[in-house]
C-alpha positions as CSV (number, residue, x, y, z in Angstrom):
1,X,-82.0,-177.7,-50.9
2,X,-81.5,-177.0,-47.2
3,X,-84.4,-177.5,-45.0
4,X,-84.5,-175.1,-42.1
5,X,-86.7,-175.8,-38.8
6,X,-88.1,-172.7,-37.3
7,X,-89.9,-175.3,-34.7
8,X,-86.8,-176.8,-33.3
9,X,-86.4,-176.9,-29.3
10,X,-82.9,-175.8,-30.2
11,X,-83.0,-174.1,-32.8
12,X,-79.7,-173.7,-35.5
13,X,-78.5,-170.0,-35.6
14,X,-79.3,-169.9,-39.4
15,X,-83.1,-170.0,-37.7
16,X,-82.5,-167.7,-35.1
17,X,-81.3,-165.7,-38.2
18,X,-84.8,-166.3,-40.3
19,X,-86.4,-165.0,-37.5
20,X,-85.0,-162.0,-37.4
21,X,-85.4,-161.5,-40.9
22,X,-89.7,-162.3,-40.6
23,X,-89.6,-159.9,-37.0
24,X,-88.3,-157.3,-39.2
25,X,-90.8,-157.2,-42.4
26,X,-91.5,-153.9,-42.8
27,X,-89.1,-152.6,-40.9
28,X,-86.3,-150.6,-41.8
29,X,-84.0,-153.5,-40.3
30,X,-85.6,-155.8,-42.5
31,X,-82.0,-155.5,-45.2
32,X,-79.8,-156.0,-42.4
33,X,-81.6,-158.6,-40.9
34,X,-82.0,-160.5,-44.4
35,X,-77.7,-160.1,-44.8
36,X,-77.7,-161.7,-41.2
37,X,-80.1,-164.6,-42.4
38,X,-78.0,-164.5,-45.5
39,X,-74.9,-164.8,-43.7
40,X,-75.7,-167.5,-42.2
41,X,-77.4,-169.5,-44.2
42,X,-74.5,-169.5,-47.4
43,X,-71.6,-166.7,-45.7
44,X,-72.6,-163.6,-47.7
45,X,-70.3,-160.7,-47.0
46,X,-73.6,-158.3,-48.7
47,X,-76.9,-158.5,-50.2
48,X,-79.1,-155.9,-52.3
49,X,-82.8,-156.2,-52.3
50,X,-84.8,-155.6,-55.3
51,X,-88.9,-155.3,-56.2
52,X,-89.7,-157.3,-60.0
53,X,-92.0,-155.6,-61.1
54,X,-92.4,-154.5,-64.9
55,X,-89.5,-152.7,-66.4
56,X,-86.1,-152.7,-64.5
57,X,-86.6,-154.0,-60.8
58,X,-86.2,-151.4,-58.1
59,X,-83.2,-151.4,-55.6
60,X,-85.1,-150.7,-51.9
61,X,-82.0,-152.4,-50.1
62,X,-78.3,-153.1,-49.7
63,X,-76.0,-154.1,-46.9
64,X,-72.6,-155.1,-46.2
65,X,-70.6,-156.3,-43.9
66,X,-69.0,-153.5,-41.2
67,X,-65.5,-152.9,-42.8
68,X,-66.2,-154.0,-46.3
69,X,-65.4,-151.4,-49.4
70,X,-68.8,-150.5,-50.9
71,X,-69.1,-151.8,-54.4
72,X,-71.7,-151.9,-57.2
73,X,-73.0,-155.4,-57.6
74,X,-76.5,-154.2,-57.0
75,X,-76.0,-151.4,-58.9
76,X,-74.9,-153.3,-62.2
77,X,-77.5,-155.4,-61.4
78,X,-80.1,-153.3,-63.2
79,X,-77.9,-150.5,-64.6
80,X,-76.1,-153.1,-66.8
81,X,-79.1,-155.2,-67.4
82,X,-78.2,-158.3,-65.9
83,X,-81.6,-158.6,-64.0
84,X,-82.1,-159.7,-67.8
85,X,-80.9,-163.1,-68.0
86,X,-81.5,-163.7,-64.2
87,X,-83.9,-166.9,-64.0
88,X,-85.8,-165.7,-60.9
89,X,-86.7,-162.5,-62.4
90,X,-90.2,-162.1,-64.0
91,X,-90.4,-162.2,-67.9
């Protein structure tokens, strides 16, 4: 586990990153923002954002990286059931 310091008198760029992704909460940057943080934080090229909630979760997100072929990962996600077997979803 990585510890990040949103405190810090010079702060990382992963942090400068988490900021943007809490000054954006609600907003309809909030996706982009959380691929930014994502980026990052681990080097994701794209993220999809999903509400658990009962049933099969709901997609309200996805971004990519400028350039990048679109693809289905968030898509197979729940269309192919995998949000199944994933540990942090709800039971």
């Amino acid at each position: 586990m990585k510890t990040i310091s949103l405190a810090s008198s010079a702060p990382t760029s992963v942090a400068g990153a988490m900021w943007g992704v809490v000054e954006t909460i609600g907003g309809d940057h909030f996706v982009p923002a959380l691929l930014g943080f994502c980026r990052e934080a681990v080097g994701a090229s794209d993220c999809s954002f999903f509400v658990h909630g009962g049933g099969a979760p709901l997609r309200i997100g996805t971004a990519r990286l400028p350039g990048l072929d679109a693809h289905n990962v968030g898509e197979s996600y729940v269309r192919d059931g995998y949000y199944r077997v994933d540990p942090m979803a709800p039971a």
